[in-house]
N, C-alpha and C positions, 0 to 999 in steps of 0.2 A: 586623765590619761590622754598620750596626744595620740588622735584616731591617726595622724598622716605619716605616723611609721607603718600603716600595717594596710595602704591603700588599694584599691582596686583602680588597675591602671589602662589606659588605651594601647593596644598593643602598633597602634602607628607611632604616636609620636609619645610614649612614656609618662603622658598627663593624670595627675589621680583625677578619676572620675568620679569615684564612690568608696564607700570603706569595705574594705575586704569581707567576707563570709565564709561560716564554717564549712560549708559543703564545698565550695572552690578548694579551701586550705589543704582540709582532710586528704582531697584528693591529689592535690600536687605535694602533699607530706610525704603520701604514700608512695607517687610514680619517682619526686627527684631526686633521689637516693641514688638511683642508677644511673644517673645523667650528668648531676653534678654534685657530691655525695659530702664536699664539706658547705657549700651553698644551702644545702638541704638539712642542713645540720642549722645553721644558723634561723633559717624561716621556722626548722620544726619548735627550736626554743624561743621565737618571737610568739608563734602561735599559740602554745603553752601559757606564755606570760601574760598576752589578753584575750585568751578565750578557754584558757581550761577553769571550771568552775566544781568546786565541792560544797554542797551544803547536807543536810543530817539527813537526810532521805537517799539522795544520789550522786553519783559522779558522772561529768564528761564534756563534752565540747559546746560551749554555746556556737548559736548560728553567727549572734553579731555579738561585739566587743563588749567586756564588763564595764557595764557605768552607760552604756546606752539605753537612755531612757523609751519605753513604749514599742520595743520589740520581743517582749516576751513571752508573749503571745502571737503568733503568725503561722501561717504557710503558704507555701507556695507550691510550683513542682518542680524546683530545684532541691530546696530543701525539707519538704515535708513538711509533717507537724510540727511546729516549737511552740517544747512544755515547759514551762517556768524557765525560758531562756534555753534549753538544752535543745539542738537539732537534730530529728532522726539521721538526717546522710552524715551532717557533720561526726555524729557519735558513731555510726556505722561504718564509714571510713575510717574512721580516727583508730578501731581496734586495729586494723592494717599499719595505719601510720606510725602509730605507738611500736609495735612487733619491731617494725623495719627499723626504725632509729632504737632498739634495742630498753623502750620505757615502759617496763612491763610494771610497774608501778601505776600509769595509767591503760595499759591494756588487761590488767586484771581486771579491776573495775566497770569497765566499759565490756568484756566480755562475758562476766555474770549477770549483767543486763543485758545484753544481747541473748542469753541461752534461758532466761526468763521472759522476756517478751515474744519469743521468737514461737514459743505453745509449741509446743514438739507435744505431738499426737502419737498413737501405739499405730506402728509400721513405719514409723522412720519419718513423717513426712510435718514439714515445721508449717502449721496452721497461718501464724499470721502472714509470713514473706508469702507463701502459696497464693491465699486472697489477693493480697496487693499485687498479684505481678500479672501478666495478660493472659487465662486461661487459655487462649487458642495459640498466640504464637510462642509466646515466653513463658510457659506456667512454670520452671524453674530458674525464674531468672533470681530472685529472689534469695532462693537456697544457694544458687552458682555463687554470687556476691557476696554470702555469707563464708564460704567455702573459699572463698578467694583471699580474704583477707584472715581469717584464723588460720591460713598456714601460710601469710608471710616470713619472712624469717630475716632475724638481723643481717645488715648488710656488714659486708669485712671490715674490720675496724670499730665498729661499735660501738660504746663502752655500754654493756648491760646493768639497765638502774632495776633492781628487787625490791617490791613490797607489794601495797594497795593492798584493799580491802573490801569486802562483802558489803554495795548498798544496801539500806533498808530498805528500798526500792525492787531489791530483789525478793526479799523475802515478802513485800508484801504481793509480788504481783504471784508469787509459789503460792502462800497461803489461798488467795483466790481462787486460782487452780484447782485446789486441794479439796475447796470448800466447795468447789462445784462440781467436781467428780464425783466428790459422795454425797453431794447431796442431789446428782444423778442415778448412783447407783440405789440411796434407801429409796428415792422414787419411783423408780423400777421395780423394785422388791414390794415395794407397796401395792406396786399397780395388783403384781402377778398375785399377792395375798388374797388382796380385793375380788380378782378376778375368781379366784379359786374358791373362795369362801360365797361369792353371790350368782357361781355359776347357773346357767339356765331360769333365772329370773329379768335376761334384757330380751326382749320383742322386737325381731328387727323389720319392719314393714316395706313392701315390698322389693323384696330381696332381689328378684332379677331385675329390678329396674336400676337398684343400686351398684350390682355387679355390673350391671351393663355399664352403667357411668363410669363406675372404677376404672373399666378397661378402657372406655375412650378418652380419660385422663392422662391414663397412663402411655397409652399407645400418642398421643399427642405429645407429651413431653417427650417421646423420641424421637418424633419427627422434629421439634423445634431444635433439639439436640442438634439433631442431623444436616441444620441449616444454619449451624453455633449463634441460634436464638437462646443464650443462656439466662438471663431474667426470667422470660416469662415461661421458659422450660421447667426454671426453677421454682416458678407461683404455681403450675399444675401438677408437679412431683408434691410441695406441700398442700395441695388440694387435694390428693388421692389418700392424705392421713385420715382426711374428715369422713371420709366412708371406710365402711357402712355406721349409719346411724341409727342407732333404738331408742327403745321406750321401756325404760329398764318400772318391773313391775314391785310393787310392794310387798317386800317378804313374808309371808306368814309370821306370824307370830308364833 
């Protein structure tokens, strides 16, 4: 493949400097539709021809060009993680950029991975973007960007390409999901059996000393709250799990 159709260039004087990436692409896929919408048309079908990749597991955008050897593994914090060649920004732009030039052929794809990796929790709220994004100033920036690009919409003139298909990729990261919610929930159920069936044979030794600790674990994980010390707020919220401790006794026989 020749890398110097697709280069990353100086915006003084027009010189390639490096070979273009997915996260740069994805993104100016997305915004030059509105700028300059048959120029944009021409970059989004270069982009496509050396960076969209399908193999038997997944579909979507690699970071760098197919055939470039010892980039398939990397990150950075432009482009995030890259997994077997495929780039989180590139692939998460790229649903945008796909909508807008009207290729929903690869925005299907790229969108059932997106609504699989993304762990949508009960109350609306998507686990992974949340983690990733700055609790204190941005804690929805993540969900916003998601939001942004699943309701692009093709621009006037278009021509809408129909198809794509269900990665395996998807279903395996559901099945995980799946397998860990219930095998959450029989754990819980277990616990409450357990509890029920061995009630009043744990011995918890001295108990005000222990409640006493509870509280000042916990009354401390709010102040460090309160000074958005969130690590170690977060090490003494799971340290108030481990109290109270007993000495659970030998059941009669």
């Amino acid at each position: 493949m020749d890398l110097s159709r697709v280069p990353l260039v100086c915006a003084a004087n027009g010189e390639a400097v490096w070979i273009s990436r997915g996260c740069g692409n994805s993104y100016v896929s997305l915004s030059a539709p509105e700028l300059w919408p048959e120029q944009a048309r021409t970059w989004y079908d270069l982009y496509t021809k050396h960076f969209w990749q399908e193999v038997w597991t997944g579909a979507g955008f690699r970071e760098f060009p197919i055939g470039m050897p010892g980039y398939d593994w990397y990150i950075d914090v432009d482009s995030g993680p890259v997994i077997k060649g495929y780039g989180f920004a590139a692939c998460a732009f790229g649903v945008g950029a796909a909508r807008v030039h009207g290729h929903m052929e690869h925005a299907y794809p790229l969108t059932a991975e997106m609504d699989a990796t993304s762990w949508p929790i009960p109350g609306g709220m998507l686990l992974i973007p949340r983690l990733l994004s700055n609790a204190a100033d941005a804690p929805l920036l993540g969900e916003a960007g998601i939001l942004y690009c699943l309701t692009r919409q093709p621009i006037e003139g278009a021509h809408i390409t129909y198809g794509g298909f269900i990665p395996l990729f998807t279903w395996i990261v559901l099945t995980i999901q799946i397998v860990l919610g219930v095998g959450l929930l029989i754990g819980g159920a277990r616990s409450i059996w357990k509890w029920r069936t061995h009630r009043g044979s744990l011995t918890i030794p001295f108990p005000q000393i222990q409640f006493a600790s509870w509280i000042c674990l916990l009354l401390g994980c709010v102040v460090l709250l309160a000074f958005a010390k969130y690590p170690p707020a977060i090490a003494l919220l799971l340290t108030t799990q481990l109290l109270p401790r007993g000495i659970r006794e030998k059941a009669p026989n």
